[in-house]
C-alpha positions as a Markdown table, in Angstrom:
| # | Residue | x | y | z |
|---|---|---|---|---|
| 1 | Unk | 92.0 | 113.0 | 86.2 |
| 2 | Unk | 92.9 | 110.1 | 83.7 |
| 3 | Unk | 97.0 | 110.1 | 83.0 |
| 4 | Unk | 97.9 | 108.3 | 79.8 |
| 5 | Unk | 101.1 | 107.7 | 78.4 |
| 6 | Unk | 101.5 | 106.2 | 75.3 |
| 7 | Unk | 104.9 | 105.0 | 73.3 |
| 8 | Unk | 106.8 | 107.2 | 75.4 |
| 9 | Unk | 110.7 | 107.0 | 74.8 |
| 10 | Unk | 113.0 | 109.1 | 76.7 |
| 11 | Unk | 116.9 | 108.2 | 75.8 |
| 12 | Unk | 119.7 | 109.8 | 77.8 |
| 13 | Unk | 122.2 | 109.7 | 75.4 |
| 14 | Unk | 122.6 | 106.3 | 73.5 |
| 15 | Unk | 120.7 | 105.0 | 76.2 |
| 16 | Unk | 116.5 | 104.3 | 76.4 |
| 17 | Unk | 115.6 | 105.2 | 79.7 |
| 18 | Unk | 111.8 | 104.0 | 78.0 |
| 19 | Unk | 111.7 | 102.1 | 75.3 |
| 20 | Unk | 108.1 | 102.4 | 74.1 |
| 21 | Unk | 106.1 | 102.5 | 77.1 |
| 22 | Unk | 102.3 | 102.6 | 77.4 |
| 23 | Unk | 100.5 | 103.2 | 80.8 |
| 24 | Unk | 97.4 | 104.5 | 82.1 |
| 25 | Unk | 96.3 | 106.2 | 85.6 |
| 26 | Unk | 92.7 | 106.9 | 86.8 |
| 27 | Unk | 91.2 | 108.1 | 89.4 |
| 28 | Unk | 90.8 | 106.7 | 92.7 |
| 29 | Unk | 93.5 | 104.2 | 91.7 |
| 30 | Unk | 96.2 | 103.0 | 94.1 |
| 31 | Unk | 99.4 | 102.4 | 91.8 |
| 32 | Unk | 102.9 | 101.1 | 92.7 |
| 33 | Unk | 105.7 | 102.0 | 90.1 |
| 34 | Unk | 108.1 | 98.4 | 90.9 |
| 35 | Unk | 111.1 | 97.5 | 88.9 |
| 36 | Unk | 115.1 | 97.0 | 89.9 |
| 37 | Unk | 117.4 | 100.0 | 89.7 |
| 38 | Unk | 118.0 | 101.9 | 86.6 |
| 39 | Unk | 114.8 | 100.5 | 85.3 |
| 40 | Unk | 112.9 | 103.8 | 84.5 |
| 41 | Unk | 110.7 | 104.2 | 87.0 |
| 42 | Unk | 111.5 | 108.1 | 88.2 |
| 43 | Unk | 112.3 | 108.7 | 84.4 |
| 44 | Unk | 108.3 | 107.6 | 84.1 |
| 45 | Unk | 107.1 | 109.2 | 87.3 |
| 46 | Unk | 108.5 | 112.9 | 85.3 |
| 47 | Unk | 106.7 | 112.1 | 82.3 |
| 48 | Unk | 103.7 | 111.4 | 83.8 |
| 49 | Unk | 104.2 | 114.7 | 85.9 |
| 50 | Unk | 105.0 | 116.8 | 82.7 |
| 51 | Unk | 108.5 | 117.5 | 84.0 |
| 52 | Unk | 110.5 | 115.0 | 80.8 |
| 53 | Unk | 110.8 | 115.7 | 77.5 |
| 54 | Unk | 109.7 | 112.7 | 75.1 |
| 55 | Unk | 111.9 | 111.7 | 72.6 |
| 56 | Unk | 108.5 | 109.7 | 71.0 |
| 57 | Unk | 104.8 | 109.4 | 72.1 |
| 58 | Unk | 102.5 | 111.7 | 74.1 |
| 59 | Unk | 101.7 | 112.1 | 77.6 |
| 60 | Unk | 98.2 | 113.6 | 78.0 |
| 61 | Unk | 95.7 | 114.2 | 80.5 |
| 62 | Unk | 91.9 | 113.7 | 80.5 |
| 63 | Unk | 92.7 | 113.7 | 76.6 |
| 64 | Unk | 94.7 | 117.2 | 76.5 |
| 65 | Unk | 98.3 | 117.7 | 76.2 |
| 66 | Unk | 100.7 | 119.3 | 78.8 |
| 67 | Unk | 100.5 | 122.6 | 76.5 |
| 68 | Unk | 96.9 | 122.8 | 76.2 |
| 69 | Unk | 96.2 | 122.5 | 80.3 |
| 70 | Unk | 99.2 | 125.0 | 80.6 |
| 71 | Unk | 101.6 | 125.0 | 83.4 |
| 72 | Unk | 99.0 | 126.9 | 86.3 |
| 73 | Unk | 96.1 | 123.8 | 85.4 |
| 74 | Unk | 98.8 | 121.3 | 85.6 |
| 75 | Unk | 100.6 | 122.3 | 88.8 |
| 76 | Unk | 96.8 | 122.1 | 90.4 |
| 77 | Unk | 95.8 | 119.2 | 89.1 |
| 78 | Unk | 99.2 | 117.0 | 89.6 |
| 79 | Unk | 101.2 | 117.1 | 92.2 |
| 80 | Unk | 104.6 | 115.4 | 92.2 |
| 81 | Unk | 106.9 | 114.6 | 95.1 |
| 82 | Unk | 110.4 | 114.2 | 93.9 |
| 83 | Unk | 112.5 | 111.5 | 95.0 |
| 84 | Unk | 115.0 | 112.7 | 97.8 |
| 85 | Unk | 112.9 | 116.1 | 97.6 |
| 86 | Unk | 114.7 | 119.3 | 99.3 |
| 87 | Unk | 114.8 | 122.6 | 100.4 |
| 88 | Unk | 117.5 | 125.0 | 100.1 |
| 89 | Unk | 115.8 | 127.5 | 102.3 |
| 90 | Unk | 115.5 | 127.9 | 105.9 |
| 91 | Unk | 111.8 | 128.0 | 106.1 |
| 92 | Unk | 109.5 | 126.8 | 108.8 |
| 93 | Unk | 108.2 | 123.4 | 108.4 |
| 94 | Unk | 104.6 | 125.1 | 108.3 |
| 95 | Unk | 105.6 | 127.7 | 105.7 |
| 96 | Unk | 107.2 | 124.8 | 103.5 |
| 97 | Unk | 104.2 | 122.7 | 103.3 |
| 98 | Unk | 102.2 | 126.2 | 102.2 |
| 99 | Unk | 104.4 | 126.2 | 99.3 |
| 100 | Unk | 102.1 | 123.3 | 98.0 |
| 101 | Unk | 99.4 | 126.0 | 97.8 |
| 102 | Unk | 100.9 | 128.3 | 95.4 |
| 103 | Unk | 99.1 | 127.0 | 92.3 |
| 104 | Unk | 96.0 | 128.0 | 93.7 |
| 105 | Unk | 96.9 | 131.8 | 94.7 |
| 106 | Unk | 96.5 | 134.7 | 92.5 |
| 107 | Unk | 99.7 | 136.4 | 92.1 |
| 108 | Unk | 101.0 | 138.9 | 95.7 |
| 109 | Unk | 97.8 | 137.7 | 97.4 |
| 110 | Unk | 98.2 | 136.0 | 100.4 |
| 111 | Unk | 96.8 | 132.7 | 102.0 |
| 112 | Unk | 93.3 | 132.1 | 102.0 |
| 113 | Unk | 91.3 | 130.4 | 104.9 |
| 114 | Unk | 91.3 | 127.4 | 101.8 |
| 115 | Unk | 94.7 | 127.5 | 101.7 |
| 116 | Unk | 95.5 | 127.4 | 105.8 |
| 117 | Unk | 92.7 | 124.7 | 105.7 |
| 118 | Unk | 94.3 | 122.7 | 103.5 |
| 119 | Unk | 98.1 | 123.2 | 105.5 |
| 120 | Unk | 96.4 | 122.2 | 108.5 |
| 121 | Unk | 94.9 | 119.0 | 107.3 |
| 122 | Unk | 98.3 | 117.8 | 105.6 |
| 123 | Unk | 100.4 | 118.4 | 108.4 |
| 124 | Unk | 97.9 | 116.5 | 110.1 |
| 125 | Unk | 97.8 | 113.5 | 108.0 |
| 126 | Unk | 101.7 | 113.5 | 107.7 |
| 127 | Unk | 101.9 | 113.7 | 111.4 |
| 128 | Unk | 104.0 | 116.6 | 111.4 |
| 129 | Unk | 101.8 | 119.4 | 113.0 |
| 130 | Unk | 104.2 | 119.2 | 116.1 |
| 131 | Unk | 107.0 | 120.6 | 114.0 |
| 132 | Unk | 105.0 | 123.1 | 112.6 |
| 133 | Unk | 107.7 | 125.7 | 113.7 |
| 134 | Unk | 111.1 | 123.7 | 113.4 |
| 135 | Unk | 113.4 | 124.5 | 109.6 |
| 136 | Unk | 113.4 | 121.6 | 107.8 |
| 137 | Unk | 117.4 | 121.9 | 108.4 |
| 138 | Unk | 116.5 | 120.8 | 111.7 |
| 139 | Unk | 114.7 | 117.9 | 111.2 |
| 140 | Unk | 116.0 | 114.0 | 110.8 |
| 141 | Unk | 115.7 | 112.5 | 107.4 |
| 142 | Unk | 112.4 | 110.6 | 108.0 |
| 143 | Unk | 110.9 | 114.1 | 109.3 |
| 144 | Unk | 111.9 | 116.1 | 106.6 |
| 145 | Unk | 110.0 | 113.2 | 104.1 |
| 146 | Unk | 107.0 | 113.4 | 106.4 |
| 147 | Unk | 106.8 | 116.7 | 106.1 |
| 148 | Unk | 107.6 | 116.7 | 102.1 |
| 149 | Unk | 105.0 | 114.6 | 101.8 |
| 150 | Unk | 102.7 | 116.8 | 103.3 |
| 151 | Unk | 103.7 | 119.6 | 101.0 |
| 152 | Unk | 103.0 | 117.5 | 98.3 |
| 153 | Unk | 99.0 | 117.0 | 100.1 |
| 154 | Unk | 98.7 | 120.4 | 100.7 |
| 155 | Unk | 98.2 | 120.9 | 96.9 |
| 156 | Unk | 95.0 | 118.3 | 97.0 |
| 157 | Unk | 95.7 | 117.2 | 93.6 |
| 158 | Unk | 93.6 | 115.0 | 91.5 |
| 159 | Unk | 96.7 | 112.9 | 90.9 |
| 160 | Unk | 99.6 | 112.5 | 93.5 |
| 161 | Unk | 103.0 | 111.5 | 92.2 |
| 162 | Unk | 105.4 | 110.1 | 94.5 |
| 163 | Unk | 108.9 | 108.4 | 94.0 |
| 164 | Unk | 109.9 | 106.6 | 96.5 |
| 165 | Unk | 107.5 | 108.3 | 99.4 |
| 166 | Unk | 108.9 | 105.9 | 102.3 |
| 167 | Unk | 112.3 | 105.3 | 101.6 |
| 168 | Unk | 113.8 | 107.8 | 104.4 |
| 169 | Unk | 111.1 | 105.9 | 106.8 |
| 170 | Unk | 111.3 | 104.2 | 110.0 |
| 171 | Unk | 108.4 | 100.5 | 109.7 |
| 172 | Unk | 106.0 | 102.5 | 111.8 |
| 173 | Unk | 106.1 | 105.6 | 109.6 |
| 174 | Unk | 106.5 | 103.6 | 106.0 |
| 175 | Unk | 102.9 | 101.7 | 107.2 |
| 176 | Unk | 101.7 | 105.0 | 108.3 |
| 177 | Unk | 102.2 | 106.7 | 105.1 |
| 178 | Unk | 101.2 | 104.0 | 103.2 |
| 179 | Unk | 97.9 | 104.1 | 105.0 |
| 180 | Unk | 97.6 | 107.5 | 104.0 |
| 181 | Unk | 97.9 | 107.5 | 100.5 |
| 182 | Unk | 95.7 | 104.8 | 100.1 |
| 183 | Unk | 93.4 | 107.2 | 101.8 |
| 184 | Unk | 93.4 | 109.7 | 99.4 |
| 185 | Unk | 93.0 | 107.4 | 96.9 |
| 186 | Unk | 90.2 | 106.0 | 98.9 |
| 187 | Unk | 88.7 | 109.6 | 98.2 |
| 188 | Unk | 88.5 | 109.6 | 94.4 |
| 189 | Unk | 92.5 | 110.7 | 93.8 |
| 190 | Unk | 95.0 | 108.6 | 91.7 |
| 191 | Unk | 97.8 | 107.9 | 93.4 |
| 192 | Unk | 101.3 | 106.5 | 92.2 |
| 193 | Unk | 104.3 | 105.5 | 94.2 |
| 194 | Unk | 107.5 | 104.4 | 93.3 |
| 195 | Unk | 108.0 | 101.6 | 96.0 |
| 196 | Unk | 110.9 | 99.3 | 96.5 |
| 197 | Unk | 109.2 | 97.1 | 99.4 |
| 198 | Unk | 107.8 | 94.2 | 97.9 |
| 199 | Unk | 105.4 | 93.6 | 100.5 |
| 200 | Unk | 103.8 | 97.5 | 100.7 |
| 201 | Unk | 103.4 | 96.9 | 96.8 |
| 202 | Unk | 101.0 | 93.8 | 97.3 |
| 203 | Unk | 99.3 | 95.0 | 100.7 |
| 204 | Unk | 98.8 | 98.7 | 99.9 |
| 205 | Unk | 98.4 | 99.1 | 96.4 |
| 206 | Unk | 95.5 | 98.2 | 94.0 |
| 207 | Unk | 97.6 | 97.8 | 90.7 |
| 208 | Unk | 101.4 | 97.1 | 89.7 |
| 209 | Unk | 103.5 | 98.2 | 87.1 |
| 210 | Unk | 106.3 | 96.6 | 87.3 |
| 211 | Unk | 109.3 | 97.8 | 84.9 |
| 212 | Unk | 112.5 | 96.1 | 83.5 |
| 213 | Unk | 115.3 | 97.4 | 80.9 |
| 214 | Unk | 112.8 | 100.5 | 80.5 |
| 215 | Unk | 109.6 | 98.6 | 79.1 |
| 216 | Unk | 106.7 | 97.4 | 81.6 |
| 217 | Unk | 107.1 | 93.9 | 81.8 |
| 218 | Unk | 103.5 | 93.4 | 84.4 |
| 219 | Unk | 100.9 | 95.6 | 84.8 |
| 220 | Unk | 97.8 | 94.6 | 86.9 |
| 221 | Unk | 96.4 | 93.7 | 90.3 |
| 222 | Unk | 99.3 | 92.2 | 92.8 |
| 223 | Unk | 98.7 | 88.9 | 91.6 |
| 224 | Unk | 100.4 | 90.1 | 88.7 |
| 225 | Unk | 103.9 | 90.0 | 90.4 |
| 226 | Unk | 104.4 | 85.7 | 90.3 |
| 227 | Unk | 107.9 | 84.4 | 90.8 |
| 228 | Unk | 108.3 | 84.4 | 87.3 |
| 229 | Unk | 108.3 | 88.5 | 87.0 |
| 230 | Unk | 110.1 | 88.9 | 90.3 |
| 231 | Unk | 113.1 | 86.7 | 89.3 |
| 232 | Unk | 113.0 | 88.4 | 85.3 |
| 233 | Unk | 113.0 | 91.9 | 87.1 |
| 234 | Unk | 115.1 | 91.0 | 90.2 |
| 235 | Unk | 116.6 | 88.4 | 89.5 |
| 236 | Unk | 116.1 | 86.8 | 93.0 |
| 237 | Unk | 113.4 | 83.8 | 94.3 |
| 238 | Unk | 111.1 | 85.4 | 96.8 |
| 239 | Unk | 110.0 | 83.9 | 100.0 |
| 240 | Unk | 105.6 | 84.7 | 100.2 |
| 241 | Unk | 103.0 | 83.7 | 102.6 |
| 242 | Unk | 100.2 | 85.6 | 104.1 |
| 243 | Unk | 99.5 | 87.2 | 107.5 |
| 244 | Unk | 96.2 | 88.2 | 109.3 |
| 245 | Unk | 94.5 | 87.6 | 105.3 |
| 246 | Unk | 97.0 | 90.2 | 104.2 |
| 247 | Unk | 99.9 | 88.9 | 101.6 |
| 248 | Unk | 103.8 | 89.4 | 101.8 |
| 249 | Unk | 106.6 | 88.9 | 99.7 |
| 250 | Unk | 110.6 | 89.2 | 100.6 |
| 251 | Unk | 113.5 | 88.6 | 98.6 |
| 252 | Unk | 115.3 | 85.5 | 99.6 |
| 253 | Unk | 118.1 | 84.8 | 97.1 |
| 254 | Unk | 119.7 | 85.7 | 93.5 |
| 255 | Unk | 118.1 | 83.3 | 91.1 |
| 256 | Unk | 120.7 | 80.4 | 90.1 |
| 257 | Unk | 119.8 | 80.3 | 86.4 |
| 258 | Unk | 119.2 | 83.6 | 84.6 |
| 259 | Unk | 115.2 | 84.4 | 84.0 |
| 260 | Unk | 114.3 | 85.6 | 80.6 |
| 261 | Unk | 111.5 | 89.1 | 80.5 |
| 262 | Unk | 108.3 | 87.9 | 80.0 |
């Protein structure tokens, strides 16, 4: 599946939350959503889910509109894992991540072998098959995102949406889940993640889009964030070098003059 969004403007009042953007997703693509706080990037991460309203532009998939794929093709074909995700039920860790199967089950039919396949392999991936019969009540923070995460598998999506898919994560689990959705990606889905780590952005991810004030100020290969577009998103200097052939990039210091957007 090819995402495209084009022009899209969403204001919140008086306020653009986008101001005119224009982005593309393919498949197979590894994609990290950057940008400072308040910059648009979960505002973007709905559009390109189908879950916000445009105030201008389109959002449209393989060429059709959200209308024409109807909500059942959509909720197959894109799956979106919200930022601080939750569940307000007492269900079974196992039984939560089969919620990700729904779109592909007829109405009162249960699960088929498919669908228990396809549990299996994400609470597998997400490392969270040993919880299998724990509430997600009972589980620490980073657990309950593991296993969120793995809901959001379970659907096996051509296109996996998710903001801010390490933030509740210890290192080990944040490279671990990094890992994975490079994988999938690796196996012909497109993939985007809201990331705030600097250095997951430039070692994980294929492609950057970097957003500022609601506009994409970058958008390319990780080459694309220079010191330049970190200090005009930021506004800090960033510290870089390069480990076992593999880049990173930390935030040092607040820039001392103020950096104009590109």
């Amino acid at each position: 599946m090819r995402i495209e969004a084009t022009n899209a403007i969403v204001r919140f009042g008086e306020q653009n939350a986008l101001a005119g953007v224009d982005c593309a997703i393919g498949p197979g693509e590894m994609v990290a959503l950057i940008g400072p706080n308040g910059a648009g990037k979960t505002t973007l991460m709905r559009v390109l889910a189908g879950l916000q309203p445009l105030q201008a532009g389109e959002t449209r998939y393989d060429g059709r509109g959200a209308r024409d794929l109807g909500r059942g093709e959509l909720a197959r074909r894109v799956a979106f894992l919200a930022q601080g995700g939750e569940a307000h039920w007492p269900l079974r860790v196992d039984h939560l991540v089969g919620l990700g199967r729904l779109p592909h089950r007829r109405a009162f039919s249960g699960p088929s072998a498919a669908d228990h396949a396809a549990i299996e392999a994400a609470l597998a991936a997400a490392d969270v098959a040993h919880l299998r019969a724990r509430t997600l009540r009972a589980l620490s923070g980073g657990e309950r995102a593991r296993v969120l995460l793995a809901r959001a598998l379970a659907v096996e999506a051509e296109m996996l949406l998710a903001d801010e898919p390490v933030a509740a994560l210890d290192p080990l689990h944040q490279l671990g889940a990094m890992a994975l959705l490079r994988s999938v990606a690796r196996n012909g889905a497109g993939v985007v993640a809201v990331l705030h780590d600097l250095t997951l952005a430039v070692r994980f991810c294929d492609r950057l889009i970097v957003l500022a004030g609601g506009r994409v100020i970058a958008d390319g290969p990780p080459s694309v964030l220079t010191d330049a577009v970190v200090a005009a998103a930021y506004g800090v200097d960033a510290l870089r070098g390069e480990h076992r052939g593999e880049p990173f990039i930390v935030p040092w210091a607040a820039t001392l003059t103020p950096t104009p957007l590109p």
